[in-house]
CHARMM internal coordinates of N, CA and C (Angstrom, degrees):
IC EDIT
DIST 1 N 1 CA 1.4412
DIST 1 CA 1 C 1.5307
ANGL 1 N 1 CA 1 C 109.10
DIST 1 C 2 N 1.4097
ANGL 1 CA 1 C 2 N 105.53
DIHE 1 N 1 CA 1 C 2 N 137.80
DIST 2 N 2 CA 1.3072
ANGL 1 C 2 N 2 CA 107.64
DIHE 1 CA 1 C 2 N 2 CA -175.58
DIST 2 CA 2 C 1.4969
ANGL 2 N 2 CA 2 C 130.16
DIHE 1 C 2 N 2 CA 2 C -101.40
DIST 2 C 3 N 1.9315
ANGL 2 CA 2 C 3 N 127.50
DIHE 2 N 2 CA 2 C 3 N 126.97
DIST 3 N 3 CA 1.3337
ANGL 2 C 3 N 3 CA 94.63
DIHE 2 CA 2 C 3 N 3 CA -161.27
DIST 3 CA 3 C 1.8795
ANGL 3 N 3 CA 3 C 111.33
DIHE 2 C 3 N 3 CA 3 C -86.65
DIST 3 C 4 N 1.0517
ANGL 3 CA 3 C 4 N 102.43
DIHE 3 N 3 CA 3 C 4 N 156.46
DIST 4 N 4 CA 1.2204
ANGL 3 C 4 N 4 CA 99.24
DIHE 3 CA 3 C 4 N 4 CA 163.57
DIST 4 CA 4 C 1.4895
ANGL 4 N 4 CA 4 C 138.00
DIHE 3 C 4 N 4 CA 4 C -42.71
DIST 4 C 5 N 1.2183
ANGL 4 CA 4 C 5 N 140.78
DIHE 4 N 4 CA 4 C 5 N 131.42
DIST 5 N 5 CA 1.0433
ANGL 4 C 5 N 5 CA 134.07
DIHE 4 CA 4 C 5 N 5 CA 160.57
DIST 5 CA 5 C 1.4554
ANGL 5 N 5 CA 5 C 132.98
DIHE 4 C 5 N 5 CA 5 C -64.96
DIST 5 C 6 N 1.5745
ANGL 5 CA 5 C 6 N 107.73
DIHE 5 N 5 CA 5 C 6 N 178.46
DIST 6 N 6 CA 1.6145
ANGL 5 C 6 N 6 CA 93.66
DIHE 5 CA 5 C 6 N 6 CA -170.85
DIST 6 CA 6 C 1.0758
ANGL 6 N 6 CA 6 C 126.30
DIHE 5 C 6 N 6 CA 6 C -77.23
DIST 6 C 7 N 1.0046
ANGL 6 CA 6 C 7 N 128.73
DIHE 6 N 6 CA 6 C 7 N 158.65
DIST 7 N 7 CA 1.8390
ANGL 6 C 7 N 7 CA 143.09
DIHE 6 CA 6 C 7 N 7 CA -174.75
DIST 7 CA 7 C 1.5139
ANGL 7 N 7 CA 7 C 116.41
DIHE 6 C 7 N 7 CA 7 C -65.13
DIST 7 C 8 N 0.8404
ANGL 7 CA 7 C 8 N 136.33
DIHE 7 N 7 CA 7 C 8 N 139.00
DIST 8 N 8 CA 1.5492
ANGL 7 C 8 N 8 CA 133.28
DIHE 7 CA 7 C 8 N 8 CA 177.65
DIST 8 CA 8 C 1.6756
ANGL 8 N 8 CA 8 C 105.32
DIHE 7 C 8 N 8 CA 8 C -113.96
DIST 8 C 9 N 1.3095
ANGL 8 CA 8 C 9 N 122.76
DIHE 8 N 8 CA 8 C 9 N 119.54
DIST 9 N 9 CA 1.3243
ANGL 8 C 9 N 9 CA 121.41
DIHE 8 CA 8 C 9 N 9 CA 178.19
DIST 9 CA 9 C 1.5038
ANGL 9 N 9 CA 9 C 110.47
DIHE 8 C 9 N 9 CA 9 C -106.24
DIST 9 C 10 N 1.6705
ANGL 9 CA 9 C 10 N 124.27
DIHE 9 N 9 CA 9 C 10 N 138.42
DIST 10 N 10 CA 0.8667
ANGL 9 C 10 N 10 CA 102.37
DIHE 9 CA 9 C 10 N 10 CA 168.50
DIST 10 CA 10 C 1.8407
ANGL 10 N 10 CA 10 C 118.99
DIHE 9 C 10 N 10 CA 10 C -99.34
DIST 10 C 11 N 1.1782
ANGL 10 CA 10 C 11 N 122.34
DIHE 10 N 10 CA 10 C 11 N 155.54
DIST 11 N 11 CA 1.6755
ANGL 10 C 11 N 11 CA 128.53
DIHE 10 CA 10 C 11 N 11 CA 172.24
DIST 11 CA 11 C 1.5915
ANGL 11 N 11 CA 11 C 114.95
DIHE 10 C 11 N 11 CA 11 C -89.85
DIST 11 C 12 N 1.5386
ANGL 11 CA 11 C 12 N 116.01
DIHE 11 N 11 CA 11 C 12 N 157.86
DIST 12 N 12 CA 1.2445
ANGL 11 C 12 N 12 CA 90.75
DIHE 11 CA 11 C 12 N 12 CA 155.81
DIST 12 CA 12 C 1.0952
ANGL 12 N 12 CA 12 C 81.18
DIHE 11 C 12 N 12 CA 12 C -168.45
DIST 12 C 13 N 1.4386
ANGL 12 CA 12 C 13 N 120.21
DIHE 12 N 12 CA 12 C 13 N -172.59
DIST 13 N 13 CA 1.6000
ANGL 12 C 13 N 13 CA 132.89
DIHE 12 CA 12 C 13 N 13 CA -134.41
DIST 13 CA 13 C 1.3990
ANGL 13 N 13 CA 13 C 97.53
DIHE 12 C 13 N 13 CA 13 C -135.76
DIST 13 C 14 N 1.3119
ANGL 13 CA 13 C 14 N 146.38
DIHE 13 N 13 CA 13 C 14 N 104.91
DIST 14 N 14 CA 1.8661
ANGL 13 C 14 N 14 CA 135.26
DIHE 13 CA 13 C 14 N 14 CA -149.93
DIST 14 CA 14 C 1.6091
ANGL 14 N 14 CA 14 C 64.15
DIHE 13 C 14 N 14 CA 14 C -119.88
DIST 14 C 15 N 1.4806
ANGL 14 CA 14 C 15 N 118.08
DIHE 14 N 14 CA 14 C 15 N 159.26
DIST 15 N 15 CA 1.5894
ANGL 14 C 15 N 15 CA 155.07
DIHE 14 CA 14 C 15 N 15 CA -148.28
DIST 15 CA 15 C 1.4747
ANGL 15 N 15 CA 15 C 105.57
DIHE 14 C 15 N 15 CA 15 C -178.53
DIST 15 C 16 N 1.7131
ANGL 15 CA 15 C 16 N 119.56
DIHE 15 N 15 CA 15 C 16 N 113.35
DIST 16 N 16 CA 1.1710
ANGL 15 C 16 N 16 CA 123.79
DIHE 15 CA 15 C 16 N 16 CA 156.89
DIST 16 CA 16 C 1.7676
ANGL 16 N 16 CA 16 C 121.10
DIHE 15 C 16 N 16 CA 16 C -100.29
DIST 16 C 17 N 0.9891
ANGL 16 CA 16 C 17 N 141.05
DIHE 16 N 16 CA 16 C 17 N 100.28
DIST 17 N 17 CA 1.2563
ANGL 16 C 17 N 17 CA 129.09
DIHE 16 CA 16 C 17 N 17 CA 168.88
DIST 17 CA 17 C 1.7177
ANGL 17 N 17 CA 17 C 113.43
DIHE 16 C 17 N 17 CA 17 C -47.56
DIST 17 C 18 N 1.2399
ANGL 17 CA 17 C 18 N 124.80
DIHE 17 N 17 CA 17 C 18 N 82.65
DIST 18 N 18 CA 1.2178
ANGL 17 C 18 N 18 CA 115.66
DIHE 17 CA 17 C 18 N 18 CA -176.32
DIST 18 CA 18 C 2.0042
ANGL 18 N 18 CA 18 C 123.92
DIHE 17 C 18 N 18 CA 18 C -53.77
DIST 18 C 19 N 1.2301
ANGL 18 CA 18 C 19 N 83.64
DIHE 18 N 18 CA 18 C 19 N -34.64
DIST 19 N 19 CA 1.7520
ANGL 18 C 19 N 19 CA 99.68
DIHE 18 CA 18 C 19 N 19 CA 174.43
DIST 19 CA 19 C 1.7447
ANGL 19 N 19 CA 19 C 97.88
DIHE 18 C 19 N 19 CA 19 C -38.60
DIST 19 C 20 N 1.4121
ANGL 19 CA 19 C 20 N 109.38
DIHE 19 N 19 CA 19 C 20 N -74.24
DIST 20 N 20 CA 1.6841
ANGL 19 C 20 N 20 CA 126.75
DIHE 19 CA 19 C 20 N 20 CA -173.06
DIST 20 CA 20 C 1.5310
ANGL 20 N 20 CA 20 C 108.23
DIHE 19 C 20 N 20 CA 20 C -57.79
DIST 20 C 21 N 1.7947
ANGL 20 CA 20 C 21 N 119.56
DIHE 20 N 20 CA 20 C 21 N -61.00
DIST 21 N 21 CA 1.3491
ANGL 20 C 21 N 21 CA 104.95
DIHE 20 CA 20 C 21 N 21 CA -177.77
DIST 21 CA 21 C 1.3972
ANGL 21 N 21 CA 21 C 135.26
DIHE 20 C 21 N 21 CA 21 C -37.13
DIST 21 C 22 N 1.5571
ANGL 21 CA 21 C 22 N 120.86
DIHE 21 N 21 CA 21 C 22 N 120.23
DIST 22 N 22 CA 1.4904
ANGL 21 C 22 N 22 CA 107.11
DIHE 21 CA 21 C 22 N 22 CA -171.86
DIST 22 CA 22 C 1.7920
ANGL 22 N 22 CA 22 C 101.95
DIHE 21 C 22 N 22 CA 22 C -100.94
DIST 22 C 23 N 1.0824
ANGL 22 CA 22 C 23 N 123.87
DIHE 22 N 22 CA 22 C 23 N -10.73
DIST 23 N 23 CA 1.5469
ANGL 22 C 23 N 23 CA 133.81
DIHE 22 CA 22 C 23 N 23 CA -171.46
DIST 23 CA 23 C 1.2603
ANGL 23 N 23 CA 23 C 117.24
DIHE 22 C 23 N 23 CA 23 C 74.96
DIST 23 C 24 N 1.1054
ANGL 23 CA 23 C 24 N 107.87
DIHE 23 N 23 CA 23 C 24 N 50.74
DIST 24 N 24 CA 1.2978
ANGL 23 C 24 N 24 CA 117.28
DIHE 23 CA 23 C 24 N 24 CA 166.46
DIST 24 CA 24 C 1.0652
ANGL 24 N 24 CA 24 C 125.95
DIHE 23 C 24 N 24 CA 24 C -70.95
DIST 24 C 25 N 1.1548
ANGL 24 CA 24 C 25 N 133.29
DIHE 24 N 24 CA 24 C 25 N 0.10
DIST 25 N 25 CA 1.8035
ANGL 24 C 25 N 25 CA 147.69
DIHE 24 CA 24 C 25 N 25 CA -171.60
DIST 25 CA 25 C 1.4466
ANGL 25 N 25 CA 25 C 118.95
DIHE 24 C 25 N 25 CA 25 C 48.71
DIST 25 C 26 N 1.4050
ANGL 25 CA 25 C 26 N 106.19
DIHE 25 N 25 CA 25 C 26 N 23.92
DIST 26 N 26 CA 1.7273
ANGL 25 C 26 N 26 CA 110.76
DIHE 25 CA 25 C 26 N 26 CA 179.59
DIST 26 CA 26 C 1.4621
ANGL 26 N 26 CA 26 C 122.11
DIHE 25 C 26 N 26 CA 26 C -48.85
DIST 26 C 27 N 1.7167
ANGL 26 CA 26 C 27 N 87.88
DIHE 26 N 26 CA 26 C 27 N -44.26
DIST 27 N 27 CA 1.2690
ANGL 26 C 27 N 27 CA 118.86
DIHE 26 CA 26 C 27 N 27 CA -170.89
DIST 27 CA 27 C 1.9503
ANGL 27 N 27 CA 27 C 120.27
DIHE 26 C 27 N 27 CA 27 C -71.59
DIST 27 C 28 N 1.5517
ANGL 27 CA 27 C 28 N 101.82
DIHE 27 N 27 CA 27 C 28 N -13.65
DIST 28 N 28 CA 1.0857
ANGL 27 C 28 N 28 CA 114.23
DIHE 27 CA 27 C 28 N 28 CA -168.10
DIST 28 CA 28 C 1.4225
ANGL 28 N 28 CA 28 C 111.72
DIHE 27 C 28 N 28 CA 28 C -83.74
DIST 28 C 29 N 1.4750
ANGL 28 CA 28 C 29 N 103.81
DIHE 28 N 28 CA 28 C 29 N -56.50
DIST 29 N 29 CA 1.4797
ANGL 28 C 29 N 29 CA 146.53
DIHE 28 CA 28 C 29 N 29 CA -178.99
DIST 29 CA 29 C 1.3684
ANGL 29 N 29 CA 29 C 101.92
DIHE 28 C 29 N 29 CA 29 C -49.55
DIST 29 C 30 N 1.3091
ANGL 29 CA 29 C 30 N 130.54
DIHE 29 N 29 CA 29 C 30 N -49.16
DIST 30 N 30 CA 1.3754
ANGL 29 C 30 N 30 CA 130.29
DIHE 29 CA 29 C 30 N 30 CA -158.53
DIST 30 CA 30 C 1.8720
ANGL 30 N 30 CA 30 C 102.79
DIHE 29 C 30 N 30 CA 30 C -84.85
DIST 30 C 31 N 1.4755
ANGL 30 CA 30 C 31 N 104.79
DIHE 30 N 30 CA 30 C 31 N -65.60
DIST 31 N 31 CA 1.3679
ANGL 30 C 31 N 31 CA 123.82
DIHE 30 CA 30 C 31 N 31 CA -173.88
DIST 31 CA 31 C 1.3996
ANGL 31 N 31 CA 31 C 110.10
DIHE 30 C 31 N 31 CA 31 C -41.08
DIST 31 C 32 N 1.8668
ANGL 31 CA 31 C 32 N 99.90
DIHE 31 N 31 CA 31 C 32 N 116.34
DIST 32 N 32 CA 1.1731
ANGL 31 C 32 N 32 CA 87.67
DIHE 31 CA 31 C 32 N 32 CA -179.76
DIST 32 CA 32 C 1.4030
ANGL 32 N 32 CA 32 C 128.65
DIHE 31 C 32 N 32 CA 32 C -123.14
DIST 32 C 33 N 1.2361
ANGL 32 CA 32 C 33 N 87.71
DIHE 32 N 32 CA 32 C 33 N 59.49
DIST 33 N 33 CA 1.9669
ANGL 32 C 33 N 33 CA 109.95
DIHE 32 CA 32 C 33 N 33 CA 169.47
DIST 33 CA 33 C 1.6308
ANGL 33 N 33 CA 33 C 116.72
DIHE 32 C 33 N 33 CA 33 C -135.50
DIST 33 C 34 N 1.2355
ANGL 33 CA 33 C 34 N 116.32
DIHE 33 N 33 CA 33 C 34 N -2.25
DIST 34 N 34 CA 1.1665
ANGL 33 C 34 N 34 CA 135.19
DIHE 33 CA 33 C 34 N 34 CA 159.31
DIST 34 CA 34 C 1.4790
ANGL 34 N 34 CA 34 C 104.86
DIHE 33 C 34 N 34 CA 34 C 95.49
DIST 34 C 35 N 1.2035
ANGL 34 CA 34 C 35 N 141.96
DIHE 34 N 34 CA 34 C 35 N 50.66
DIST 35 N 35 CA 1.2436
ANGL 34 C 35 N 35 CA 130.43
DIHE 34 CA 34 C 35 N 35 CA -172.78
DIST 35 CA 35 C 1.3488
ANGL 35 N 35 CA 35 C 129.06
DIHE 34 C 35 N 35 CA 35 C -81.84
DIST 35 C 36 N 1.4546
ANGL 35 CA 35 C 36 N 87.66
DIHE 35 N 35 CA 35 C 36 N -23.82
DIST 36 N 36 CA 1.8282
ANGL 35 C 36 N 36 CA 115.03
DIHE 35 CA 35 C 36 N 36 CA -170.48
DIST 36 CA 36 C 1.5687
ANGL 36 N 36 CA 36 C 111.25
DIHE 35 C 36 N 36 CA 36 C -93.78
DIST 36 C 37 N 1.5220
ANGL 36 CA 36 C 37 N 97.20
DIHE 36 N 36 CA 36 C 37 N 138.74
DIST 37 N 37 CA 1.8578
ANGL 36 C 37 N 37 CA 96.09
DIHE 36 CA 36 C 37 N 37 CA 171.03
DIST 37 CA 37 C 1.4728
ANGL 37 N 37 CA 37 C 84.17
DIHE 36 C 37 N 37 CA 37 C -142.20
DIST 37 C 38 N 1.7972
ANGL 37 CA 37 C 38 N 104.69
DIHE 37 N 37 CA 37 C 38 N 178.68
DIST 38 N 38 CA 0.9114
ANGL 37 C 38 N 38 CA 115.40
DIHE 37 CA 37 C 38 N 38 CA -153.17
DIST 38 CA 38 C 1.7724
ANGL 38 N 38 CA 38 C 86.38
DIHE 37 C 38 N 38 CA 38 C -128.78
DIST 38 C 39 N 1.4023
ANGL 38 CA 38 C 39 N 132.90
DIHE 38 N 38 CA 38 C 39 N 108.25
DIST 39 N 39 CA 1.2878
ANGL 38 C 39 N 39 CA 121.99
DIHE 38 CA 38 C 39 N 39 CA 175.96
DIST 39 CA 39 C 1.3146
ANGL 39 N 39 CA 39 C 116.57
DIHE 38 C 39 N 39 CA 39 C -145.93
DIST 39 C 40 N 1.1033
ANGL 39 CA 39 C 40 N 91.27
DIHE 39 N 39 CA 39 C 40 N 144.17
DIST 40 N 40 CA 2.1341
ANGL 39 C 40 N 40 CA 89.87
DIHE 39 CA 39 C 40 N 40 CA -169.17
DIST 40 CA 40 C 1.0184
ANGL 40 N 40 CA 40 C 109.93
DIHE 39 C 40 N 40 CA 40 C 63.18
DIST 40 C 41 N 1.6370
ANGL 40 CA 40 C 41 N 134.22
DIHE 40 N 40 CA 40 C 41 N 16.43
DIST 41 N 41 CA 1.4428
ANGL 40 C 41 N 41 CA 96.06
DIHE 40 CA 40 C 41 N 41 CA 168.38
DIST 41 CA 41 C 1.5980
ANGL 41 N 41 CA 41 C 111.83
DIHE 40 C 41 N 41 CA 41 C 107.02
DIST 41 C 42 N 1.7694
ANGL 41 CA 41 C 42 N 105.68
DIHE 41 N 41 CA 41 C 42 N -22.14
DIST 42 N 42 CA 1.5359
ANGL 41 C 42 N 42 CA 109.02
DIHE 41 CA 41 C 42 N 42 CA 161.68
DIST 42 CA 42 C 1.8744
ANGL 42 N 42 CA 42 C 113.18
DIHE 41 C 42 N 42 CA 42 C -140.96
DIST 42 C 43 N 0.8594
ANGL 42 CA 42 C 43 N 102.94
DIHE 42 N 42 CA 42 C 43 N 174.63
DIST 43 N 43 CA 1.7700
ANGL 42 C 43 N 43 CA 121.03
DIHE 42 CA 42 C 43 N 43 CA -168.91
DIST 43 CA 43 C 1.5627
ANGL 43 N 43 CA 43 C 79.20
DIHE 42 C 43 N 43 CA 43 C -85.97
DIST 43 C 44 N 1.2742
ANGL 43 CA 43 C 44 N 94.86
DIHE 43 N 43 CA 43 C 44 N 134.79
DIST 44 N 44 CA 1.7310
ANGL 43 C 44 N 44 CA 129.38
DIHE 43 CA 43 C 44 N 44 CA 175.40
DIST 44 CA 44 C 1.0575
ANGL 44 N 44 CA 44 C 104.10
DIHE 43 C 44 N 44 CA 44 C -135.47
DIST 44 C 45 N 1.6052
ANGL 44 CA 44 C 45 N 121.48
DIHE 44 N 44 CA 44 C 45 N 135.77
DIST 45 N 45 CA 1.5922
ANGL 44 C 45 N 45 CA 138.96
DIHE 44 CA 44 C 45 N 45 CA 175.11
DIST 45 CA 45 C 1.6278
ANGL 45 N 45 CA 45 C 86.38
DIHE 44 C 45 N 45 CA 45 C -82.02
DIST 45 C 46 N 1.0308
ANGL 45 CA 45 C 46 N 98.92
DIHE 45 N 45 CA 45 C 46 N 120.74
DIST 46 N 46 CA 2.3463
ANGL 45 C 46 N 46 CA 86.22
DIHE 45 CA 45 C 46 N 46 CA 166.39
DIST 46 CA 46 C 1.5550
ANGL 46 N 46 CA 46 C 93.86
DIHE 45 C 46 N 46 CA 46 C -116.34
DIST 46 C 47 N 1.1745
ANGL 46 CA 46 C 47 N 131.12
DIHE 46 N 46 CA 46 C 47 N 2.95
DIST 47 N 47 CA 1.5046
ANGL 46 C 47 N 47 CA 149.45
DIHE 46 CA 46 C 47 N 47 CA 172.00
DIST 47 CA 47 C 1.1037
ANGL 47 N 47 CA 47 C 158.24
DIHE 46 C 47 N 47 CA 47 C -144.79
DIST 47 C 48 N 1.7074
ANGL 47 CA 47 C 48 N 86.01
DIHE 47 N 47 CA 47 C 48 N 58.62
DIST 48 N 48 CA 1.5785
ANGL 47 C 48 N 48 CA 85.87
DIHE 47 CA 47 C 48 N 48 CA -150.92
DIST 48 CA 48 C 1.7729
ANGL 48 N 48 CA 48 C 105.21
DIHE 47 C 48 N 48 CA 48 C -94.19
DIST 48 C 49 N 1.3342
ANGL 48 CA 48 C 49 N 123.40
DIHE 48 N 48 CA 48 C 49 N 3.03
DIST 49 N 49 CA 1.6671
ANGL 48 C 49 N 49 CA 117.20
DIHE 48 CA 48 C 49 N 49 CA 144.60
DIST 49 CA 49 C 1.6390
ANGL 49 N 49 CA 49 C 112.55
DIHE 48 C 49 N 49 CA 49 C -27.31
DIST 49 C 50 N 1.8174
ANGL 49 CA 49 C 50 N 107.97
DIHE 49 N 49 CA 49 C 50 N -50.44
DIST 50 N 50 CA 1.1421
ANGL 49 C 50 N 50 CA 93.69
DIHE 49 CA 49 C 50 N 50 CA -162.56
DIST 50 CA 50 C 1.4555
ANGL 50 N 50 CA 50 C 126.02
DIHE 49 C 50 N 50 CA 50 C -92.22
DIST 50 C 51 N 1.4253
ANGL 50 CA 50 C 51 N 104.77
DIHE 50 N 50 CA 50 C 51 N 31.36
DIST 51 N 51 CA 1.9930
ANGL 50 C 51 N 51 CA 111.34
DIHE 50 CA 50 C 51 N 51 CA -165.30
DIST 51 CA 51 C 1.2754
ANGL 51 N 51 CA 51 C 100.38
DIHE 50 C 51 N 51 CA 51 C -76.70
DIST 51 C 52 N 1.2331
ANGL 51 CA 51 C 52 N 112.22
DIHE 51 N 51 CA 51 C 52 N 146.02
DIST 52 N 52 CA 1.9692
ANGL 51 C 52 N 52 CA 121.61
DIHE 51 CA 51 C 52 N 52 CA 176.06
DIST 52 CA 52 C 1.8041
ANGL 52 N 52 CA 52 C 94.86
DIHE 51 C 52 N 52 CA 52 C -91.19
DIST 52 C 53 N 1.4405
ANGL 52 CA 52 C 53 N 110.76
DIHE 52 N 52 CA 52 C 53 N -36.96
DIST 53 N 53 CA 1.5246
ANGL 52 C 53 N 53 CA 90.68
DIHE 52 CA 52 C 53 N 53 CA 176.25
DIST 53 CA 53 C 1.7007
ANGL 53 N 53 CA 53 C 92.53
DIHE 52 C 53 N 53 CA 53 C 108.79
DIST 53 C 54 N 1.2456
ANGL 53 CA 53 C 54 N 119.16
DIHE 53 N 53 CA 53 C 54 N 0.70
DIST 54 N 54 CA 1.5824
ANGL 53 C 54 N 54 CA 125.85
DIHE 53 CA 53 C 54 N 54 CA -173.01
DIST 54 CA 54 C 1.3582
ANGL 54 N 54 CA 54 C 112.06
DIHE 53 C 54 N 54 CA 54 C -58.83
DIST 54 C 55 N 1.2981
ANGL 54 CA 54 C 55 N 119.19
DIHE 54 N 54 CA 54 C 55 N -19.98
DIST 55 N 55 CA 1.3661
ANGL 54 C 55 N 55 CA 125.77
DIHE 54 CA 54 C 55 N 55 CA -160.00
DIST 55 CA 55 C 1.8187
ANGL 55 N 55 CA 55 C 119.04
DIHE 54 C 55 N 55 CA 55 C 45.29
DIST 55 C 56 N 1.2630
ANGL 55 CA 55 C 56 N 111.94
DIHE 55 N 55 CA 55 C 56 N 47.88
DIST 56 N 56 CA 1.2868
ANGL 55 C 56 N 56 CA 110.38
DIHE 55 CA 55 C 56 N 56 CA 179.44
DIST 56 CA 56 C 1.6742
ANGL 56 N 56 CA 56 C 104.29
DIHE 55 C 56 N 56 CA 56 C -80.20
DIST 56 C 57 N 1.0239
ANGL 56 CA 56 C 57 N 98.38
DIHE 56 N 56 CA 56 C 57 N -66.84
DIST 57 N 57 CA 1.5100
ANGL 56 C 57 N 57 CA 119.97
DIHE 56 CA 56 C 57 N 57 CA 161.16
DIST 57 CA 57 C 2.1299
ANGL 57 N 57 CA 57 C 105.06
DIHE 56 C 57 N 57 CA 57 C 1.72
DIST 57 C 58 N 1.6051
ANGL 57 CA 57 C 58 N 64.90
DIHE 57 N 57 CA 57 C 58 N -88.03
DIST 58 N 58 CA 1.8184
ANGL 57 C 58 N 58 CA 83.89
DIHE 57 CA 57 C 58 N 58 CA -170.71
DIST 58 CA 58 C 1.9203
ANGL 58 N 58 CA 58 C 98.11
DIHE 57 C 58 N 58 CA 58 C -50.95
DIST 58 C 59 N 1.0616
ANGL 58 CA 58 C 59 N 116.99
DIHE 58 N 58 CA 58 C 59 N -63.02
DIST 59 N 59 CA 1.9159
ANGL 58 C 59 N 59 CA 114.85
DIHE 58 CA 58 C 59 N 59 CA -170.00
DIST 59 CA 59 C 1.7808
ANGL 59 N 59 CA 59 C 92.09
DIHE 58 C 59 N 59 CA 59 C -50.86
DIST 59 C 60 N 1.0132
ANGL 59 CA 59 C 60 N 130.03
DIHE 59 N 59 CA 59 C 60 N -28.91
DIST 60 N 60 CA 1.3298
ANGL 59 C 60 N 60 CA 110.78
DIHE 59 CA 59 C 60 N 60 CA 177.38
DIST 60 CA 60 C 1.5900
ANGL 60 N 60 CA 60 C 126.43
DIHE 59 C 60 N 60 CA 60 C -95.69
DIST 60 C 61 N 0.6609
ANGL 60 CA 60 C 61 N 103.74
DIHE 60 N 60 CA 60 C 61 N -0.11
DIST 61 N 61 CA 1.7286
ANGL 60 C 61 N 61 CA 114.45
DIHE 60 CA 60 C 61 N 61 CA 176.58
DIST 61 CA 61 C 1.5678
ANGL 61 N 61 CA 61 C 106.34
DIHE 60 C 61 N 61 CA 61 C -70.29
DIST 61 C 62 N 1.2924
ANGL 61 CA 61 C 62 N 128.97
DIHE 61 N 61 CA 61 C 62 N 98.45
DIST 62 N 62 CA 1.3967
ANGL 61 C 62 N 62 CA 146.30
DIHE 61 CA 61 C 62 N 62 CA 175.88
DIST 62 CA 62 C 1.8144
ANGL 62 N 62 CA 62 C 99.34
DIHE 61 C 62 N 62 CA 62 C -52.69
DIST 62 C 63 N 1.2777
ANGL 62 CA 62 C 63 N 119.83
DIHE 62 N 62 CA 62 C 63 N -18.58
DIST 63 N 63 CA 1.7260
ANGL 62 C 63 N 63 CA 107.92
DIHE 62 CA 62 C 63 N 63 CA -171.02
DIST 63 CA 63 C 1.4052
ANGL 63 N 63 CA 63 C 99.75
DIHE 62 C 63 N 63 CA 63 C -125.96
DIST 63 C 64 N 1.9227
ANGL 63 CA 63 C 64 N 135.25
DIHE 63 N 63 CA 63 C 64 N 8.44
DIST 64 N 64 CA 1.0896
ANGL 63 C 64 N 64 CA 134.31
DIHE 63 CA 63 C 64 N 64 CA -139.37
DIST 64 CA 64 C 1.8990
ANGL 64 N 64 CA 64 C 119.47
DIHE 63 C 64 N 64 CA 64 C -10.02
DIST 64 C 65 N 1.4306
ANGL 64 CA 64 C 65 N 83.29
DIHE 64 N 64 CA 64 C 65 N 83.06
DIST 65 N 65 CA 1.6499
ANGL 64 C 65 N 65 CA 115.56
DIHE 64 CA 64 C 65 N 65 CA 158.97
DIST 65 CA 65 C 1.7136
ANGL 65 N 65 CA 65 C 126.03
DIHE 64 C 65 N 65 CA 65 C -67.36
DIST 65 C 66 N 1.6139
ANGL 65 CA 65 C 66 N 111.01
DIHE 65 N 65 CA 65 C 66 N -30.34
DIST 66 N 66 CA 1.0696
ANGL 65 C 66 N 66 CA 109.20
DIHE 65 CA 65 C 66 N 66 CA -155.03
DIST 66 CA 66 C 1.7057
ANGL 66 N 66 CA 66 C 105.65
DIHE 65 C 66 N 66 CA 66 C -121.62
DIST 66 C 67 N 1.1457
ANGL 66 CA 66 C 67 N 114.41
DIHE 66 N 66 CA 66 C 67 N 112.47
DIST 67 N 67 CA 1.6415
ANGL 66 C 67 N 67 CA 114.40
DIHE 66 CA 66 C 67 N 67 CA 177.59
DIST 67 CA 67 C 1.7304
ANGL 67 N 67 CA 67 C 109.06
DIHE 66 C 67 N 67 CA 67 C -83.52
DIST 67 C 68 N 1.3002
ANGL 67 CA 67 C 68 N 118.11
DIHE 67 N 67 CA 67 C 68 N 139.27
DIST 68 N 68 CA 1.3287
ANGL 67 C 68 N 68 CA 111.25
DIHE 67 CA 67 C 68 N 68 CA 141.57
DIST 68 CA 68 C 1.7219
ANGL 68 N 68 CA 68 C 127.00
DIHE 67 C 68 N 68 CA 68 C -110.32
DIST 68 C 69 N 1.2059
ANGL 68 CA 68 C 69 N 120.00
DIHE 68 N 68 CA 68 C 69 N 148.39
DIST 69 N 69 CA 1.4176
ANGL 68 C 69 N 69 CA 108.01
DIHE 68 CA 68 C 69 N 69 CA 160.85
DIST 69 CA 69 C 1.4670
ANGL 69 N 69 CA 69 C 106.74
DIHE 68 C 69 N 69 CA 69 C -138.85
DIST 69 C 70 N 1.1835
ANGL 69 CA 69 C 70 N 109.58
DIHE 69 N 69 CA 69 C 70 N 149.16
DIST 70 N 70 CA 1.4968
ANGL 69 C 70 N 70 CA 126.41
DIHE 69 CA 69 C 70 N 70 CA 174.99
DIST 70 CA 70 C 1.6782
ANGL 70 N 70 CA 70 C 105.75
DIHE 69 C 70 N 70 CA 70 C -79.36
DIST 70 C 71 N 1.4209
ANGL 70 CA 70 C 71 N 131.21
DIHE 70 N 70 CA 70 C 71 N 128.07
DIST 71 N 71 CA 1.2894
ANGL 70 C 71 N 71 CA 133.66
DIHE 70 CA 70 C 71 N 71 CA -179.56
DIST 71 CA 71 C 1.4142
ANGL 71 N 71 CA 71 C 95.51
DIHE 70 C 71 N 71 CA 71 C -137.65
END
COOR INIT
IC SEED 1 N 1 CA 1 C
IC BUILD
């Protein structure tokens, strides 16, 4: 039996333009690993370990507030 090899994770870099975010919870609603909260008034990653990188987030953002990049 053979063991597996190592895992490849990907990272990435979540970016709110706070200026643009209006908190609309687009970003909340969609994501579905929970990364997003809604506090003060803007979208906060409180998890962004857990992003798939789907870019749901970003295609839903009505003011595109939210960058991702893969690093």
């Amino acid at each position: 039996m053979r063991r597996p090899g190592p895992t490849e994770y990907e990272v990435y870099l979540i970016g709110v333009d706070a200026e643009k975010c209006e908190a609309c919870g687009e970003c909340v609603f969609i994501c579905p690993t929970s990364v997003w909260e809604l506090r003060e008034g803007l979208a906060v990653a409180v998890k962004p370990e857990a992003c798939l990188g789907c870019m749901g987030c970003v295609g839903v953002c009505p003011v595109s507030a939210i960058t991702i990049t893969e690093i």
